[in-house]
N, C-alpha and C positions, 0 to 999 in steps of 0.2 A: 149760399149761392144767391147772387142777386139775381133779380129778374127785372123784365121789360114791358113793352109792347101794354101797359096799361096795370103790370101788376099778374095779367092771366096766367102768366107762368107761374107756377106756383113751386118753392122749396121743392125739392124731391122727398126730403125727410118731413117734410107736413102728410107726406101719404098715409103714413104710418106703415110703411110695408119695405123696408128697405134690410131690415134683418132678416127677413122672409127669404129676400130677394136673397140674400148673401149666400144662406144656406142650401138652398136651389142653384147657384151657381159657380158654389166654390171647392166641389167636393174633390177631394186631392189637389188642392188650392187654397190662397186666401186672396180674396177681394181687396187690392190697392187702397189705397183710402181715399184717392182723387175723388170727387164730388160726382166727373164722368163715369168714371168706372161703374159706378151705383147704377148709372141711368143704363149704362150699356148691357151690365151684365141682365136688369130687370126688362131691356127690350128682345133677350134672348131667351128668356125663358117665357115672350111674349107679353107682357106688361108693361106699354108703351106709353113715355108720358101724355096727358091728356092731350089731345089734337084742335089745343085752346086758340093759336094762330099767333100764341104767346113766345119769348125767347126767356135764355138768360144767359149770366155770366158768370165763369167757373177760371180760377185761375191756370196758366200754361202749365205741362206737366214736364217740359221740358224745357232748360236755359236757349230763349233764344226763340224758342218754335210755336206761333200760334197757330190756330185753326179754329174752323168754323164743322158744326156738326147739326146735320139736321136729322130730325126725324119727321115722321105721320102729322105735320101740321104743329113743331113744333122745334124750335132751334138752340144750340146752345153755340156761345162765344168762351172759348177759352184762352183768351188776349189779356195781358196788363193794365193795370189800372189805369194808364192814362188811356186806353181806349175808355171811356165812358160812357153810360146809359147813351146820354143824353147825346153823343155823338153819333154813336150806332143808330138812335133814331130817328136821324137827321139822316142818316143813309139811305133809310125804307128799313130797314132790319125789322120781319115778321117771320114767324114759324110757317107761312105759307110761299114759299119762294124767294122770298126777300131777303133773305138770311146770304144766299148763293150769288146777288145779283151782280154781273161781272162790275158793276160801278162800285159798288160794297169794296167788294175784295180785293180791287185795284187800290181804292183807297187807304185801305188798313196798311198794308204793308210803304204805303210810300213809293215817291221813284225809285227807281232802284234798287227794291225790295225782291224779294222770290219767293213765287208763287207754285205752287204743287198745281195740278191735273186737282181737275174735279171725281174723286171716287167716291164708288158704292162700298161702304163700310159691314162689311160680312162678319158673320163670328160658327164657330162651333169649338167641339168641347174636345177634350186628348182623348187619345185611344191606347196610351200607353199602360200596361201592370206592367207591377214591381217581378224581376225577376224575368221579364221578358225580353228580348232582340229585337232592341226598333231595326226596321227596314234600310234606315241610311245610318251612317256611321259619320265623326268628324272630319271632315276635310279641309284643313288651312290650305292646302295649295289653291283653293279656289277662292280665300280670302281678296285675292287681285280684281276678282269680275265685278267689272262695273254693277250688277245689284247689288253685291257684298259692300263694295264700295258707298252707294246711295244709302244703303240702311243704316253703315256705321254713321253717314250723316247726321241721320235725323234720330237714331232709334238710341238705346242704351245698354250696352252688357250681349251684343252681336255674336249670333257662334255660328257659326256656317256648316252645315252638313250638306250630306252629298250620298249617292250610291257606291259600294267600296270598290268597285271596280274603278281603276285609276285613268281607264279610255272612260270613264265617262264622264262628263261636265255638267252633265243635271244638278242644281242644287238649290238647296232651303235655308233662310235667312232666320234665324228663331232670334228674337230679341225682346226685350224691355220698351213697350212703346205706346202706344196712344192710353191715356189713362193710366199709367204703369200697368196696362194687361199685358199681356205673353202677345206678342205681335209677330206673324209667319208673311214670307214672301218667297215666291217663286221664281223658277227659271227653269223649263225642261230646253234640252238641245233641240235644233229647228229643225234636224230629222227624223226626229222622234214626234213630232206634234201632228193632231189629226189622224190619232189613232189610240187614245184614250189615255194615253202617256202623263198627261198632264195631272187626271184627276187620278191615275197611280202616285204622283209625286206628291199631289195633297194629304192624298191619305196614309202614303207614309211618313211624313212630317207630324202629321197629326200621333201616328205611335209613339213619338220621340215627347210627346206631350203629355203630363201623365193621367191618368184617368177621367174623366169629368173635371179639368182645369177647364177655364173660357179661354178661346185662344179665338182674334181677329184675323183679318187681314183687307186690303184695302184694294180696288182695282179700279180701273177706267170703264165706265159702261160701253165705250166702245171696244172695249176687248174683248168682244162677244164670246170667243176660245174658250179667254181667260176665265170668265163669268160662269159658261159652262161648267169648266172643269170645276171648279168648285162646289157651285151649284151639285154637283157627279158625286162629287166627298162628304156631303154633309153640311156645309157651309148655309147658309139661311143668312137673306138681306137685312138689315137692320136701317139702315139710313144712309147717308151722304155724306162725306167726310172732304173738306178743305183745309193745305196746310198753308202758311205762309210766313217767311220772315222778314225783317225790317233790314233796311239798308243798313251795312257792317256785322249785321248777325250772320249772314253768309257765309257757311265755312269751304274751302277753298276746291271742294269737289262739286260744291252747289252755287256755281253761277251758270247766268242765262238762261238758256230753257233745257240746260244737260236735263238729262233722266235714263234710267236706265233702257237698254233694249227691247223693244217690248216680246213678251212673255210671261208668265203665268203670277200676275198677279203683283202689285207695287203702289 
């Protein structure tokens, strides 16, 4: 992992604690090998990188998708080699703000690039045993919904569940995503919300997840709902998470400023 901002970032694996970290966060799991994953799964078992002001740089985990991740005073870029130290520097890029500044972000991707919502990068752990009935069951018919839609996007190996009841259209996006961790998104139906609906659908997603795996999810701070309901299930903040890709990496459900409907969690 390189690093920036003068050097202050320092390796994650110079801590010497990163196997520690694994075993603390992988239990009916294994820890992706991405450089992020390390950092994320060790800010969920609270062990946050140092709050240096420092950044660094970790390669995309996905063709095509970069992003930016901040933590407590502390940043990482996980962009392509021709993004560069030395340009990132030239932007302001510090682990105190700078990392997020809308002049930064604008840049990286170019004109005509696309850029994500600024989210709060949440995680908690599955609640599934072996031999147990998660709460929702697979739903392809709701493959169509524009969230299902957005995740196949950006995410990888997307399976859609839902409640088995076939009136209903509540459903959970379980995929392959930031860091190769287990990535969950939401959607409860809009008559159903504001009445604890939400953090029921977190936390049966979360059964579908198996025991003590790390499982993310990403929201808008303005989704104060969405924030909630999470917050309700278990979920604990970890940092900031920005996605963005370069003009012609745009696959053709992700132009302009599409995004899904808002609801519980994306």
């Amino acid at each position: 992992m390189a690093t920036g901002n003068g050097g202050r970032g320092k390796p994650w694996r110079q801590h010497g604690r990163l196997e520690a970290v694994r075993r603390i966060c992988t239990v009916g799991g294994v820890l992706p090998d991405h450089p992020l994953a390390g950092l994320i799964a060790a800010a969920a078992a609270d062990r946050f990188p140092a709050a240096d002001g420092g950044w660094r740089r970790v390669p995309p985990w996905h063709p095509g998708l970069e992003a930016v991740i901040s933590f407590t005073g502390h940043a990482v870029f996980a962009v392509q080699p021709d993004i560069t130290g030395h340009l990132l520097a030239s932007l302001g890029a510090d682990g105190f703000g700078g990392a997020h500044d809308p002049r930064l972000i604008t840049a990286l991707p170019g004109p005509g690039g696309w850029i994500d919502s600024l989210d709060i990068l949440m995680a908690a752990r599955g609640t599934g045993r072996p031999g147990a009935t998660p709460a929702l069951a697979g739903r392809p018919d709701l493959a169509g919904h524009p969230r299902a839609e957005f995740a196949a996007g950006i995410r990888d190996h997307p399976r859609v569940v839902g409640y088995q009841d076939p009136r209903r259209s509540a459903l959970a996006v379980i995929s392959t995503g930031i860091a190769g961790l287990t990535e969950l998104s939401f959607e409860l139906e809009p008559g159903r919300r504001g009445t604890g609906g939400g953090a029921r659908l977190a936390r049966d997603v979360l059964s579908a997840v198996p025991s003590g795996q790390l499982a993310v999810a990403a929201v808008a701070p303005g989704n104060a709902a969405s924030v909630r309901a999470l917050l309700a299930a278990g979920f604990k903040p970890l940092g900031s998470l920005q996605l963005f890709r370069r003009a012609g990496n745009n696959p053709g459900t992700l132009t302009g400023n599409l995004a899904p409907a808002p609801g519980i969690s994306d």
